[in-house]
Every structure is written in C-alpha cells, then in structure tokens.
DONUZA-289686 format. One record per residue (C-alpha): residue number from 1; z, y, x. Coordinates in steps of 0.5 Angstrom, whole numbers. Layout:
+------+-------+-------+-------+
! voro !    zz !    yy !    xx !
+------+-------+-------+-------+
!  NUM !     Z !     Y !     X !
...
+------+-------+-------+-------+
This chain:
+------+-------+-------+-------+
! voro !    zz !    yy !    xx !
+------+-------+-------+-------+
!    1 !  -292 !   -74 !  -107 !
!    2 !  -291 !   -67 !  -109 !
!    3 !  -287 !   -64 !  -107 !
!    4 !  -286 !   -66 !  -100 !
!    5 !  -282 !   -61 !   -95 !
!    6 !  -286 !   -64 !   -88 !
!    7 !  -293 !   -63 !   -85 !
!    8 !  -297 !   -67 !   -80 !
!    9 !  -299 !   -65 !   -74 !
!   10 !  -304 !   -67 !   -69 !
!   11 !  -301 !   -65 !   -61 !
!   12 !  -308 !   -67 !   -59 !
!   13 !  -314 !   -62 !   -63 !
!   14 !  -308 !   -58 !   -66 !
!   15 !  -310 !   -60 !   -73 !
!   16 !  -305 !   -60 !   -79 !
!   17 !  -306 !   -63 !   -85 !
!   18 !  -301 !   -63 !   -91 !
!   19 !  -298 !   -71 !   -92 !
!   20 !  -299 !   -73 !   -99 !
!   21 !  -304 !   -79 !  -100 !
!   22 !  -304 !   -85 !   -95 !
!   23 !  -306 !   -82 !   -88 !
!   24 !  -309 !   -85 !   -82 !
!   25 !  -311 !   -81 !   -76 !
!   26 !  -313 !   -74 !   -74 !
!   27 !  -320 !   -73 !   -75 !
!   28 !  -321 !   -72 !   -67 !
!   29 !  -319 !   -80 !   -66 !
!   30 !  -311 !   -78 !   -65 !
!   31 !  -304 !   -80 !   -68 !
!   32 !  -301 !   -75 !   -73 !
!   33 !  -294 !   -73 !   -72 !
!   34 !  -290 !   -71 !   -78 !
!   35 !  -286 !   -63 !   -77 !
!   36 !  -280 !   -61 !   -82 !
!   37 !  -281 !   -53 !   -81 !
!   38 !  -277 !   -52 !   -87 !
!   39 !  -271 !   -56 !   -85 !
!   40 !  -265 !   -53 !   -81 !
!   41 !  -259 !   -57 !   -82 !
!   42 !  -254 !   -54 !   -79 !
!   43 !  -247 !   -57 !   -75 !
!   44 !  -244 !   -59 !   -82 !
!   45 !  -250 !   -63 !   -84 !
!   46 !  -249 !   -68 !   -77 !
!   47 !  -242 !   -69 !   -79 !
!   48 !  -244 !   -71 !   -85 !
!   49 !  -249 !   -77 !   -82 !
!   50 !  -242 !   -79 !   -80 !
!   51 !  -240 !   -82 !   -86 !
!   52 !  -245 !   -86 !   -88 !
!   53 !  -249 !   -92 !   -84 !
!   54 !  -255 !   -95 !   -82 !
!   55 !  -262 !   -92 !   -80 !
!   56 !  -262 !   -88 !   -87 !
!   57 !  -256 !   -83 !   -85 !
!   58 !  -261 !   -80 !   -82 !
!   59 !  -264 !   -77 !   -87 !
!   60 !  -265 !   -70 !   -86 !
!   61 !  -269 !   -71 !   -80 !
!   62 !  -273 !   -76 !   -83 !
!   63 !  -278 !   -77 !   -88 !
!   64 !  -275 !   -78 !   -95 !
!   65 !  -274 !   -73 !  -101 !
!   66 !  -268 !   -72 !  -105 !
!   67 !  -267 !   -77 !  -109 !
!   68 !  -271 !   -83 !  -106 !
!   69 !  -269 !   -89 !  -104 !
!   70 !  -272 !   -92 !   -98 !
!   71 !  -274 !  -100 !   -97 !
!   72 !  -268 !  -102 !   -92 !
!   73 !  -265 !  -108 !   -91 !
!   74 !  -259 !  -105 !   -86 !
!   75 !  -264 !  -103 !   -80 !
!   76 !  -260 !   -99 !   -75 !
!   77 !  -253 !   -98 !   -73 !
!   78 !  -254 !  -103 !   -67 !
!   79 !  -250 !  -104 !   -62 !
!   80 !  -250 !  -100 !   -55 !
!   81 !  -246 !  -104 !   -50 !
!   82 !  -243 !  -103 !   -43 !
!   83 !  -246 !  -109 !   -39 !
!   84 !  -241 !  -107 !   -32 !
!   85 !  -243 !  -114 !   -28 !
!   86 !  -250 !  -114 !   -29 !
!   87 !  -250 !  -107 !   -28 !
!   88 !  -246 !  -107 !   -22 !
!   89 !  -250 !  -113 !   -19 !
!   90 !  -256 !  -108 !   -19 !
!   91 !  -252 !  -102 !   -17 !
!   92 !  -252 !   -98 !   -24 !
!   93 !  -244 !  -100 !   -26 !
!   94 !  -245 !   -96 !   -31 !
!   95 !  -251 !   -98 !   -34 !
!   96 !  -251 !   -98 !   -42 !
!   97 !  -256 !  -103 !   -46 !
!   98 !  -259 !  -102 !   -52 !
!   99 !  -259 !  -108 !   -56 !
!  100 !  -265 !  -107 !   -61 !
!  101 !  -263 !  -116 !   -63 !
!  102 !  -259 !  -114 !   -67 !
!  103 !  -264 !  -112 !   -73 !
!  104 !  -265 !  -115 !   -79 !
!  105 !  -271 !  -118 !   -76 !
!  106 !  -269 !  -118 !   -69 !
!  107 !  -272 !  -113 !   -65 !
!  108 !  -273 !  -105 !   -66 !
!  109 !  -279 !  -106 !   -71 !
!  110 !  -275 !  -106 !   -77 !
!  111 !  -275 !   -99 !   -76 !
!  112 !  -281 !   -96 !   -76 !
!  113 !  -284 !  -102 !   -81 !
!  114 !  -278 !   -99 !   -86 !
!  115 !  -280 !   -92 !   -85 !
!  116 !  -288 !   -94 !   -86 !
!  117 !  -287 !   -98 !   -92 !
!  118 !  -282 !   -93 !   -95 !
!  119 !  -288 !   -89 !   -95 !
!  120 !  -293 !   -92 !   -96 !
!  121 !  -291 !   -95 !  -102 !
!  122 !  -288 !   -88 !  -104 !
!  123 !  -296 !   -86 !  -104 !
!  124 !  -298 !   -93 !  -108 !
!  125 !  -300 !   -98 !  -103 !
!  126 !  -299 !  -105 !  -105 !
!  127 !  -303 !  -108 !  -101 !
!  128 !  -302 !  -107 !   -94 !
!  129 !  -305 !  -111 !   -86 !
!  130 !  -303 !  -110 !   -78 !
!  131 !  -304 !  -114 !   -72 !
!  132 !  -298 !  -116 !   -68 !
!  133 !  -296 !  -119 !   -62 !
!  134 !  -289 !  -122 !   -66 !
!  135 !  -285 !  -118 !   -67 !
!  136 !  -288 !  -112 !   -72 !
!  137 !  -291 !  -119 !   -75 !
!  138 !  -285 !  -120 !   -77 !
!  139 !  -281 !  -114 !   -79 !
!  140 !  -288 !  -112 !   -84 !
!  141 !  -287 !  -119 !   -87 !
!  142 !  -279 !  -118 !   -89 !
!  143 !  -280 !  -111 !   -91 !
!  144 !  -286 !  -112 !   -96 !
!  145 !  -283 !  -118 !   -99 !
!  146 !  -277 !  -113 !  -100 !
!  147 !  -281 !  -108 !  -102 !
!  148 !  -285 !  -113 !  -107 !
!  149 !  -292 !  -112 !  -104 !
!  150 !  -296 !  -115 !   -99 !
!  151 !  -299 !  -116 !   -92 !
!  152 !  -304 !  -119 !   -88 !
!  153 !  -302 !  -120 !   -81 !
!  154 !  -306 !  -122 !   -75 !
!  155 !  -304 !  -124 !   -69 !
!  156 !  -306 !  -127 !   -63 !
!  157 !  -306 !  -136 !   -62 !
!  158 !  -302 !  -135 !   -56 !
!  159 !  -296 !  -130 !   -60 !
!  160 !  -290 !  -135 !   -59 !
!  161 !  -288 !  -139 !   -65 !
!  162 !  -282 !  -138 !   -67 !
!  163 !  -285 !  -130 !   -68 !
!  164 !  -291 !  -133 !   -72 !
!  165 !  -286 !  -138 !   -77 !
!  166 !  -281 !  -132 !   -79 !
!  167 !  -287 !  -128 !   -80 !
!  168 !  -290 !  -134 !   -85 !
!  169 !  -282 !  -135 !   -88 !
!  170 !  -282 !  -128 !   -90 !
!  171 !  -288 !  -129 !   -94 !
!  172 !  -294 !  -126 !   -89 !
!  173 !  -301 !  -127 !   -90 !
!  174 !  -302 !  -130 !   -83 !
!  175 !  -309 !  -129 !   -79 !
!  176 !  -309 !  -132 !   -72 !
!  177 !  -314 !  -130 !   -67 !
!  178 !  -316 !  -131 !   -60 !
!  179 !  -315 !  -125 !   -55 !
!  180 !  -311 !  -120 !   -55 !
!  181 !  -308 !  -116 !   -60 !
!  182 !  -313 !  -111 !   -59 !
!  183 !  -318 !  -116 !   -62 !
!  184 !  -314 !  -117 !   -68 !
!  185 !  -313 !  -110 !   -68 !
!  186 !  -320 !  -109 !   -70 !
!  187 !  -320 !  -115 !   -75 !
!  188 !  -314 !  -110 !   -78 !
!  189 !  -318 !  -105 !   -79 !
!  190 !  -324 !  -109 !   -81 !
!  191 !  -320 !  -112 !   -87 !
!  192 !  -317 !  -105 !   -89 !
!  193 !  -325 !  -103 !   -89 !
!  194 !  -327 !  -108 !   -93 !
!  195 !  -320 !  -109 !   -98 !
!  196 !  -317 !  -102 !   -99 !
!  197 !  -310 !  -105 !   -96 !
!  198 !  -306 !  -100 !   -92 !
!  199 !  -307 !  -101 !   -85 !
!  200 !  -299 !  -101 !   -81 !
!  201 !  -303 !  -101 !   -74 !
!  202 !  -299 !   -97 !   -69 !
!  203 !  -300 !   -90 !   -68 !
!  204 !  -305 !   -91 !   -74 !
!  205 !  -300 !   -89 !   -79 !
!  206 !  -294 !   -83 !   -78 !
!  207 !  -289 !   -86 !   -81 !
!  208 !  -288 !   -91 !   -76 !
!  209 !  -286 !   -87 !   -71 !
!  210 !  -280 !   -83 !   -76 !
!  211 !  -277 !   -89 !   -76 !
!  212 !  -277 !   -91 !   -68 !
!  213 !  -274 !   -84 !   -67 !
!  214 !  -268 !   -86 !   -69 !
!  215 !  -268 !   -90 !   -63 !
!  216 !  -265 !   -83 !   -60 !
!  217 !  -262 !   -81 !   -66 !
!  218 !  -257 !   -86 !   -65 !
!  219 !  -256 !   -85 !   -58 !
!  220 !  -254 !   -79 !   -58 !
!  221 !  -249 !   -80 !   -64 !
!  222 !  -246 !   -86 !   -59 !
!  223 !  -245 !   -81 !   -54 !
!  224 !  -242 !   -76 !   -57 !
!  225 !  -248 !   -72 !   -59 !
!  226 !  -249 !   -72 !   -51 !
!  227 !  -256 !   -74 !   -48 !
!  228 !  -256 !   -79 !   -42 !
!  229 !  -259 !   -78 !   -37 !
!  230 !  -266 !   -83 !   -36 !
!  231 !  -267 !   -89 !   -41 !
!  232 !  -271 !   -95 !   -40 !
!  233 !  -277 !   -97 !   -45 !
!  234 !  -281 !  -103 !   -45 !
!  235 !  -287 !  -100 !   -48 !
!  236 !  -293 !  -103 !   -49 !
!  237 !  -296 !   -99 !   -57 !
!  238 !  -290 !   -94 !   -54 !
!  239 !  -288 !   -91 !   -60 !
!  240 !  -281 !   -92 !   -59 !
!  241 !  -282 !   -87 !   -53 !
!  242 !  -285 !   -83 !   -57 !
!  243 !  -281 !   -83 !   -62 !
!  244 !  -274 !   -82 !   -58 !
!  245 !  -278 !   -76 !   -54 !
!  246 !  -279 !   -72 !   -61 !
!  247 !  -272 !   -74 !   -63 !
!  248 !  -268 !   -70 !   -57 !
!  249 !  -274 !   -64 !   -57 !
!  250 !  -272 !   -64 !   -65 !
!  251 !  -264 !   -64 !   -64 !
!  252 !  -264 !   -60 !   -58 !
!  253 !  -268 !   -54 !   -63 !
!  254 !  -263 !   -55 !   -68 !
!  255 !  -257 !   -54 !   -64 !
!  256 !  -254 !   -61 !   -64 !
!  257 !  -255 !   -63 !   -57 !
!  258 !  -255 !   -59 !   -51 !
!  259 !  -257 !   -60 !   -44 !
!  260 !  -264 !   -62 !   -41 !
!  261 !  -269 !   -69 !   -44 !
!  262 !  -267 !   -76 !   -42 !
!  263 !  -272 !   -78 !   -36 !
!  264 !  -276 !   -82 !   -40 !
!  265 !  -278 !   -89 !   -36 !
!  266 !  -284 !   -94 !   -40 !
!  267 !  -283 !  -100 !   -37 !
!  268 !  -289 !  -106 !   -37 !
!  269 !  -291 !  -112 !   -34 !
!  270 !  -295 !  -113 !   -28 !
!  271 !  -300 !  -117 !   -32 !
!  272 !  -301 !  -111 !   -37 !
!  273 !  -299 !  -103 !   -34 !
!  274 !  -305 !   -99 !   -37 !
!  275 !  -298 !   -93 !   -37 !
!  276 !  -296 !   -95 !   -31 !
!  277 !  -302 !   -94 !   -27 !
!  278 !  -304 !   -88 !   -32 !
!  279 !  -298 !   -85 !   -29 !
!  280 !  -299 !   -87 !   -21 !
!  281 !  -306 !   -84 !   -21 !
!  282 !  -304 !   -78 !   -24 !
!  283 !  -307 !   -79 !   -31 !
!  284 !  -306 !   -76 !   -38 !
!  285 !  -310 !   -82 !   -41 !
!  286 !  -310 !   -90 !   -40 !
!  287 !  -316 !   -93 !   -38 !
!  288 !  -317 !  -101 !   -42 !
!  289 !  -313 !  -106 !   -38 !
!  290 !  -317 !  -112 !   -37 !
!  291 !  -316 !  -119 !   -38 !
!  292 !  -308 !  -118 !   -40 !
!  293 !  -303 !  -123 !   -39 !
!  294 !  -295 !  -123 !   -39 !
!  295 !  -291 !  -128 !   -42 !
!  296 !  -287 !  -120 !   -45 !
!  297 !  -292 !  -121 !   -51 !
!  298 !  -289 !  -113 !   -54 !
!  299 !  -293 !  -111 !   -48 !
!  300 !  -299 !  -115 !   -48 !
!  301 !  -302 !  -108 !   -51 !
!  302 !  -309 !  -107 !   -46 !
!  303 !  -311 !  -100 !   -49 !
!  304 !  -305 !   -96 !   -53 !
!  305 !  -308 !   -91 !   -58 !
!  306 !  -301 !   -88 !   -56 !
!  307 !  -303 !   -86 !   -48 !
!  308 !  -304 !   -79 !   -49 !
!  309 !  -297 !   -78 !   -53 !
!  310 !  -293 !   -82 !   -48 !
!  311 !  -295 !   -80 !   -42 !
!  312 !  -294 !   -73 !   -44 !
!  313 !  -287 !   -75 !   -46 !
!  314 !  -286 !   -78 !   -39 !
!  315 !  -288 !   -72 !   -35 !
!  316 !  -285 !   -67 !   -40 !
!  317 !  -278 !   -71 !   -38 !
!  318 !  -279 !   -71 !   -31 !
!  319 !  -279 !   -80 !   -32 !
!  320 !  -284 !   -85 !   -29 !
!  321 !  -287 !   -92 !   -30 !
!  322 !  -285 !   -98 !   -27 !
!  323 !  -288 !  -105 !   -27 !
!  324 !  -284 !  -112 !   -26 !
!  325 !  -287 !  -118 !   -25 !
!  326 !  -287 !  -124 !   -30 !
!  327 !  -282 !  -128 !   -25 !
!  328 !  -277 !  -122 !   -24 !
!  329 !  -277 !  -120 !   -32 !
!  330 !  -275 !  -127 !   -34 !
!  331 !  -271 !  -128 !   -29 !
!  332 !  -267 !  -122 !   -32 !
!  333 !  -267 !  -123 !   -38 !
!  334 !  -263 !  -130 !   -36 !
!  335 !  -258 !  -127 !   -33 !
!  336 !  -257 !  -122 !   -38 !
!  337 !  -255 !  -127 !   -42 !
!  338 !  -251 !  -131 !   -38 !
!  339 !  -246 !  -125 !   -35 !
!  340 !  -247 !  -122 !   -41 !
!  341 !  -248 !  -126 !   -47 !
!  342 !  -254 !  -122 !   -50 !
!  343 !  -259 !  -125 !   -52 !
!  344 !  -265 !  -121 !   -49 !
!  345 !  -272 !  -122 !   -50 !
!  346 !  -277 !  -122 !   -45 !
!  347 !  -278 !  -114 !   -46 !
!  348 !  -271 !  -113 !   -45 !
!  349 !  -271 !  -116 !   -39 !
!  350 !  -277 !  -112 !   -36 !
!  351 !  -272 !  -105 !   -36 !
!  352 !  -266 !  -109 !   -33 !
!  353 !  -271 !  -111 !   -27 !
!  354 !  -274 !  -105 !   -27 !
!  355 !  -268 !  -101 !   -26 !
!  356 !  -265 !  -105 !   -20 !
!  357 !  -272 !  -103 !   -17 !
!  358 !  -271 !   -96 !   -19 !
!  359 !  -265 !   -96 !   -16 !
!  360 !  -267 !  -100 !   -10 !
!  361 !  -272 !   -94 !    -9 !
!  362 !  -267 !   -88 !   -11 !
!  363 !  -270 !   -86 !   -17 !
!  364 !  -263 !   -88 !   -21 !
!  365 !  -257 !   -87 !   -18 !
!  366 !  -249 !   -89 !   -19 !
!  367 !  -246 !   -84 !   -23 !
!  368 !  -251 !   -82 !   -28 !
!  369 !  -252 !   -85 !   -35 !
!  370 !  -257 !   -89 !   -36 !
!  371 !  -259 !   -93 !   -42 !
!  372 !  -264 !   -99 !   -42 !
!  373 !  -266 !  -102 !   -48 !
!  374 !  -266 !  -110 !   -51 !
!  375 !  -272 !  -109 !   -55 !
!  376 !  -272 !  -116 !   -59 !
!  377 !  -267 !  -122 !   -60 !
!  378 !  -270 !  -128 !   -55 !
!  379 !  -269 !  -133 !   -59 !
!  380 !  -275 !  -131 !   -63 !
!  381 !  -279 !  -133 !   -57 !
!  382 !  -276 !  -139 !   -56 !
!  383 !  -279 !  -146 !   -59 !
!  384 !  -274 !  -150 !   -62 !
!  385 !  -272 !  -156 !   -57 !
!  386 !  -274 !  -152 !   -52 !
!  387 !  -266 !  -153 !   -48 !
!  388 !  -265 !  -159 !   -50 !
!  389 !  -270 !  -164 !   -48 !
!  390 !  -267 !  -169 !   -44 !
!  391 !  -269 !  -171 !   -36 !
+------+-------+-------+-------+
C-alpha cells in the first residue's frame, strides 16, 4: 500500500487522511472522498483511454497504481442509446438512456463492488460483508468469488427472488432479515465488529464511489467529451449521483471538457423520497423515512449516509428531485421495453416517469440533451414463470 499517489478527504469536517489501510468513514461520521492532487494528465492521455476498453480505461482518473491489476470482469463500456418513440411520447425525442443492464451482473453495482474489492484486497482484506436491496448483493458476490475472497450478504426477505438466487449462485454468504435495508445495515455492520470482515456498506467504503464515477466518465467519452445537459439518477444510497458530480468537476478541472455540470436530477419512489422531500424543504440533510415501501427495491433506502453529498451535488448543479409512483414507474419500465426492446428495472422506469413529469412541468425541454439512466436488467426482478402461467 505504499506508495500511493491519492488522499482522502472529508467534504463534510475538512478532514484528511492518507489511504493506506482499509478505511471506513470520517471520524465526524461522514464518507470519504478520494483527491488525486499529483495527477494532471493531459489531453494526450484522454486520447489514449480510447484504445482501451471497460471500466479500467480510466485508470488515471481512477484508484489504481502503475502496475496493478484490478479485480474485473468486463464492467463498463455499456451502451447509451437513442430511445426517439418513448422520447417522442413524453416530449423529449432526443432523450438518451443509459443502460446500466448490460454489466456483468446486470445493473450499475458492478463498478463500484469492482473498485472497492480491488481495493480493498490490495490492503489484504479477505473477508468481506454488506447489506443489500439486490443488486449490490449480487455484484459483491461475483466480485469476491472473482477475486477468491468471501462476503456475508444481508438482505431484507421482501428483496426479489431472482436478486437473492444470483446472489447464492456466485457463492455469497446469504443472510435474510425483516425490514429494510437500513436493518440489515446495522446487522453488516454488527457482523463486521464481531469478524474483522471489511464492510462494502454504501458510502462507508471510498472506493465505491471511483468506481460509479465512471458513470459520468463514459458519458462524456460518448458524447464526444461533451457534457449533457441534465441527467436522471434513480437514487436511493445515491452513490452514482455522487460519484457522476465528481467525475465532471474533475474533467472540467483537467480541461477535458468544457462548459457547465449537467443538472443532476435524483429520481425516488413516492413510497421512499427522503431526497426528494430533503430538497422541496430546503434542506441539506435528509430526515429518516418511515415505514419505506416501493416495489424499486434500489430505492427502498429510508435514510442515506450519503444525504449530504448528494444534495449538495443537486444544488451545485442547478438540478431537483422527483418522485413517481409505483403504478407510473412500472408502467414505464413496460413501455420501455415494449417501444424499445430495453429490458428495464424498475429503478429504470422511475427516470423515464420522471422525465415526462419534468417535461409536463417545463423543467426539461426539447432541444436539450438529456440522459436518463436504466440502472439494472429487469429480468433479475422477475420470478421465473411469472409471464407464463396460463389463465
């Protein structure tokens, strides 16, 4: 671990701290954030990330020393696609998806469990643990069994069943509870206390959010190293708002790109919107959501440790926060696939709702470049059978 060319920062005390060992939070409560002030890559070092593929071809924006090899399996490099007849329908016919599915294991978790492990086991971890609403679960299953270590999973008994069996196909130590995934957070972090196991919870781990960051990173590659104008994020932990606000402040500070943040809009479900009522009150904190519920589970997050990171994330950018329904987001998630043959999560379909509503409202418009994000595969939610029982 010596040797290292990056820092840790608090944004929330100041703080800072080198990143050798296995770091956790701040000492005042807060996540770390990881700083880079000795690396300046130039332009030439943008067109080399060009010749190579995946996540990883970001590597000089990225945790990584000279010479280390990350624990992948492909993640990244996933499509961002023109969707013109659901766009049209909702007033956007421009609008551009994301489509996080198309990840080793389904959804946009594999980044940041890719760069937390890699980490992580660089420091000697072998033994790891983390609560889940699905997908995580998954993706830190697949990455420990790639990486030859092992991870205690909770996850709450409502998380859906397809999520629960990749997790236990991959080899994951699968603990189920009652609740929320708050609940089986404080179980993670009780079994971390008592084990030694490394705790992948969101936020409380800096490596996770690198690994999101390249969420923004690609997009900009796909865009021709422009920056859109306003993306949609189904946030529930919200590290990939955070971690896309960082990757633009730190390509706008390297020259790569130009122009102003994308307005960063977090999408939630009306049965969980600690963010969402965070921001209509004014807030820069989130008060706990009581009794959550939302079919979303990625959203079922009552109380984000990362409340202050992504609402300062949506200020800064001039964004919002929307809520949508549990009927509307489903029945976007439908039509998405049936207009555009996306297999969409449910998380996926909130962003499609959301933006027609931002559109109805006059928030978006026609004309601008607006990314919304499929966050996961929606066949992991379904259970097998389910569209093919007969009458």
């Amino acid at each position: 671990m010596r040797g290292l060319d990056w820092h840790l920062e608090c944004l929330a005390c100041g703080a800072t701290r080198s990143a050798d060992g296995l770091p956790a939070v701040c000492e005042c409560g807060q996540p770390w954030l990881v700083r880079y002030p000795s690396r300046n890559p130039g332009l030439h070092a943008r067109a080399g990330i060009m010749q190579r593929q995946g996540m990883w071809r970001f590597r000089e924006l990225l945790p990584i020393a000279p010479g280390e090899d990350p624990v992948t399996l492909g993640e990244g490099d996933t499509p961002l696609l023109a969707i013109p007849r659901t766009g049209t329908r909702i007033g956007l016919p421009g609008l551009l998806l994301k489509d996080e599915s198309a990840n080793p294991t389904g959804s946009f978790k594999a980044r940041g469990l890719s760069a937390a492990i890699t980490r992580a086991t660089a420091a000697g971890a072998e033994r790891f643990t983390l609560p889940t609403a699905g997908n995580a679960g998954v993706a830190a299953a697949a990455y420990a069994a790639r990486a030859g270590v092992t991870v205690r999973v909770f996850a709450p008994e409502s998380t859906p069943r397809t999520l629960l069996a990749q997790i236990v196909s991959y080899g994951g130590d699968l603990v189920l509870l009652r609740g929320h995934i708050g609940d089986c957070g404080k179980a993670s972090r009780a079994w971390a206390a008592e084990s030694g196991a490394c705790d992948l919870s969101t936020l409380r781990e800096p490596y996770r959010i690198e690994g999101k960051k390249t969420l923004g990173l690609e997009l900009a590659l796909q865009l021709s190293w422009e920056l859109p104008n306003a993306i949609l994020y189904p946030a529930g932990g919200g590290t990939g708002l955070i971690g896309m606000w960082k990757a633009f402040v730190e390509l706008l500070a390297l020259g790569w790109v130009e122009g102003t943040l994308p307005r960063l809009y977090a999408v939630q479900s009306t049965g969980c919107a600690p963010v969402v009522r965070a921001v209509r009150e004014g807030r820069d904190r989130c008060e706990p959501w009581t009794d959550p519920w939302t079919v979303a589970s990625g959203l079922r997050v009552p109380a984000p440790l990362g409340d202050r990171l992504m609402l300062r994330a949506i200020a800064e950018t001039g964004g919002g926060a929307e809520a949508v329904d549990d009927a509307d987001l489903q029945a976007a998630a439908t039509s998405l696939m049936l207009e555009e043959g996306v297999d969409c999560s449910p998380e996926g379909g909130a962003t499609i709702a959301a933006a027609a509503e931002l559109v109805r409202r006059g928030v978006l418009h026609e004309g601008e470049t607006v990314v919304a994000f499929n966050t996961g595969a929606g066949w992991l939610y379904r259970n097998p059978g389910d569209l093919l029982r007969g009458p």
